[in-house]
C-alpha positions as CSV (number, residue, x, y, z in Angstrom):
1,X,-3.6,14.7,-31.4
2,X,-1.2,11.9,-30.2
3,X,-3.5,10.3,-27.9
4,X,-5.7,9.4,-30.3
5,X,-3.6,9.1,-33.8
6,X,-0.7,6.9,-32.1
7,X,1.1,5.5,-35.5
8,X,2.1,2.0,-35.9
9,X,5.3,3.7,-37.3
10,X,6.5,5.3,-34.2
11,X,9.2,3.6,-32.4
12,X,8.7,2.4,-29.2
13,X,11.2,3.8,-26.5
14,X,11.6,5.0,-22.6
15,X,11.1,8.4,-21.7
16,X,14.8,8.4,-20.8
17,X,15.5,8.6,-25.1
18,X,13.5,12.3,-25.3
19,X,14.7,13.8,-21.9
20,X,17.5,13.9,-19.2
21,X,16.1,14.0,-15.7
22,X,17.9,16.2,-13.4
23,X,18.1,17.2,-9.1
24,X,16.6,20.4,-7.9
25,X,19.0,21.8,-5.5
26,X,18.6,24.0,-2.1
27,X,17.7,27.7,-2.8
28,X,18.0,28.8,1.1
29,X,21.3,30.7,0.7
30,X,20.3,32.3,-2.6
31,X,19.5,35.7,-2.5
32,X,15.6,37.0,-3.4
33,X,15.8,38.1,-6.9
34,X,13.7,37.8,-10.0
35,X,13.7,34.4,-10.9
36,X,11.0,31.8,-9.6
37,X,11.7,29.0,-7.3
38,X,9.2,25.9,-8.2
39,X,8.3,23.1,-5.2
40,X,5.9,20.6,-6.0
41,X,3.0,23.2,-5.0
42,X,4.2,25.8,-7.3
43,X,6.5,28.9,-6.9
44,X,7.9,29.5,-3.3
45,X,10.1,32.6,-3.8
46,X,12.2,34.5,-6.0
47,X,16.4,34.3,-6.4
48,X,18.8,36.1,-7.8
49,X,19.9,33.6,-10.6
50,X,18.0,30.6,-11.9
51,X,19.2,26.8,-11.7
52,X,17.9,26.1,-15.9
53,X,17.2,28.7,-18.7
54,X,15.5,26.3,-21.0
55,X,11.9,25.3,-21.3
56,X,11.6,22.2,-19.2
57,X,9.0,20.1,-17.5
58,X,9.1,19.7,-13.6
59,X,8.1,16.0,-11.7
60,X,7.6,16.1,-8.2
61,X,10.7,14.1,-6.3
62,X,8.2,13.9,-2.9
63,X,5.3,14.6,-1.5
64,X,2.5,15.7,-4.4
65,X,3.6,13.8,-7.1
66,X,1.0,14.3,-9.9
67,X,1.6,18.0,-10.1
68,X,3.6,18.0,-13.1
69,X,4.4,21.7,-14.2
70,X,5.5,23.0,-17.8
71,X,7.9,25.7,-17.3
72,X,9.2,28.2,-20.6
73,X,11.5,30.6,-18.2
74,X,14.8,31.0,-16.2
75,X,13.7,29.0,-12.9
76,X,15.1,27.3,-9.5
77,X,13.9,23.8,-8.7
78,X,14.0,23.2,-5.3
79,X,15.3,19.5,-4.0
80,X,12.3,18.1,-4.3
81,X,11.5,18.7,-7.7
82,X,13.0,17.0,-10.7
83,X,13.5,19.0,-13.8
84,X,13.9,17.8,-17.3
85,X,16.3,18.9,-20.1
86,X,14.7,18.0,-23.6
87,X,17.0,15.8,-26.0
88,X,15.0,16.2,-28.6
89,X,13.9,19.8,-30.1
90,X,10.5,20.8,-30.0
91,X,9.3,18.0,-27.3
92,X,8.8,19.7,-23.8
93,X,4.9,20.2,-24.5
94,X,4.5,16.9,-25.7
95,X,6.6,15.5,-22.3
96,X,4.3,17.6,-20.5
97,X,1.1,16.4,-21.4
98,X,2.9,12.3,-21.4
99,X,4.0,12.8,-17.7
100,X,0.9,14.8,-17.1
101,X,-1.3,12.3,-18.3
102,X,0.4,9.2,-15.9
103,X,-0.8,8.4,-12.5
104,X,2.5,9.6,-10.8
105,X,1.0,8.7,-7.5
106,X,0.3,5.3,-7.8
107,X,4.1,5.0,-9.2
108,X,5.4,6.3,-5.5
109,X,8.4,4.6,-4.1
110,X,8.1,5.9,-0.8
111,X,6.8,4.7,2.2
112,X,5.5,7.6,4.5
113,X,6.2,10.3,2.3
114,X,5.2,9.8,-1.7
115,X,8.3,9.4,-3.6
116,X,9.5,9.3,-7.0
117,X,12.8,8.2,-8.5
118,X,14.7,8.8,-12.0
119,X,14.6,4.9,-12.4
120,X,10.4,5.1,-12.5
121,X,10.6,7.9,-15.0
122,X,13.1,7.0,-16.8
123,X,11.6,3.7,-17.7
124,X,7.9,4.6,-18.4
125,X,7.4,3.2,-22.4
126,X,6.5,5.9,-25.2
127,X,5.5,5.7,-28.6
128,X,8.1,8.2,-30.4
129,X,6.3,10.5,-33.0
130,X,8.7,11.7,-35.8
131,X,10.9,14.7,-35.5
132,X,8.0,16.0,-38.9
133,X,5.5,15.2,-36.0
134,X,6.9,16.8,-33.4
135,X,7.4,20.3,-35.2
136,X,3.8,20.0,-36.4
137,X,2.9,19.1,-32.6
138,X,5.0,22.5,-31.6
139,X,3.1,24.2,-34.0
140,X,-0.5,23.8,-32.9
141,X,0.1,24.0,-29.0
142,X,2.5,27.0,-28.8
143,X,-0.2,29.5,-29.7
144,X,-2.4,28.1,-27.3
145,X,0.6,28.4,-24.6
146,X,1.7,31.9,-25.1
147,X,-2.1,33.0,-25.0
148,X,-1.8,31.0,-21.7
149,X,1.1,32.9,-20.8
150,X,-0.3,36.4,-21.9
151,X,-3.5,35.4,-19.5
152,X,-2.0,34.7,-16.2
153,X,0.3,38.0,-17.1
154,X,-3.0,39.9,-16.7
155,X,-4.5,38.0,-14.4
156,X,-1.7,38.6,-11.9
157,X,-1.9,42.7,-12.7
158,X,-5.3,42.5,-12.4
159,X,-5.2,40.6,-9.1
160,X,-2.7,43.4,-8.3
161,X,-5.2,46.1,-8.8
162,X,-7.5,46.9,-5.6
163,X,-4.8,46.6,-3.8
164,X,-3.5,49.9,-5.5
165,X,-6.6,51.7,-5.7
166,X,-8.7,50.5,-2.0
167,X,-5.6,52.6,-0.2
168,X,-6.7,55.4,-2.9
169,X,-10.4,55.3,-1.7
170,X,-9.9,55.1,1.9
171,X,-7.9,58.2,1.8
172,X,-10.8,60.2,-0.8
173,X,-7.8,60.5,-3.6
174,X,-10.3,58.6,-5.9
175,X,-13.7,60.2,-5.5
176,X,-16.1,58.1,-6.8
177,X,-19.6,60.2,-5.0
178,X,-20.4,60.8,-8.4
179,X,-20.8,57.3,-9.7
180,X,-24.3,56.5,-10.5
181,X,-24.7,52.8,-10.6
């Protein structure tokens, strides 16, 4: 939608006027609990109390840079990770799919290990929809998100589920002799 229908009208700006970019800390002395931990390959473990509550889109700090995550629950980010607090209402989606779209790793800073810095992010250029634009933005894409969400719910119970029942066959607590296939 804003790919291709980019308004002369929008002001010009940095990503730095839509979003705060913030540290991920250490989560070794946190206790295992509910809430996920996100490295740049995706959740490591679970602690006892999340670092951010809001939705918010996570950058890799180092190592694989262009795995840029959307995130719409409690988390921990570890050190590695940057997280983002929106400034604006109804933009993390639309962050998401700008930072997605960027070639993160040909931005790297580092030198052996890929690197990114809140300077680089901070000063990547954006066209600035309206706040009218953003809502209608919201709008569309949320569905799509929460089906998203709903399917990797299920997904995970169904991955879940001959794990359950192949301990039930082994031991003949599920007969299935009858089943004519």
């Amino acid at each position: 939608m804003f790919v291709s229908n980019v308004s002369s009208d929008w002001q010009q700006g940095h990503l730095s006027d839509l979003i705060t970019v913030k540290y991920g800390k250490d989560h070794k002395k946190l206790a295992d609990g509910n809430y996920p931990v996100y490295g740049s390959g995706g959740i490591m473990r679970y602690v006892e109390r999340p670092l951010y509550d809001k939705e918010s889109v996570l950058i890799p700090r180092k190592g694989t840079l262009n795995n840029v995550m959307y995130v719409n629950q409690p988390f921990w980010s570890v050190d590695t990770m940057f997280y983002t607090e929106m400034r604006v209402p109804n933009i993390a989606k639309f962050i998401y799919h700008f930072v997605k779209n960027k070639n993160l790793a040909s931005m790297n800073a580092g030198s052996a290990v890929p690197s990114m810095t809140t300077d680089i992010l901070n000063a990547m250029e954006i066209a600035i929809p309206s706040t009218s634009e953003f809502e209608e933005f919201e709008t569309i894409v949320s569905p799509m998100y929460h089906a998203m969400q709903e399917n990797n719910i299920q997904s995970a119970k169904l991955a879940e589920l001959p794990d359950s029942l192949l301990p039930k066959f082994m031991s003949g607590e599920i007969d299935v002799s009858a089943i004519r296939l």
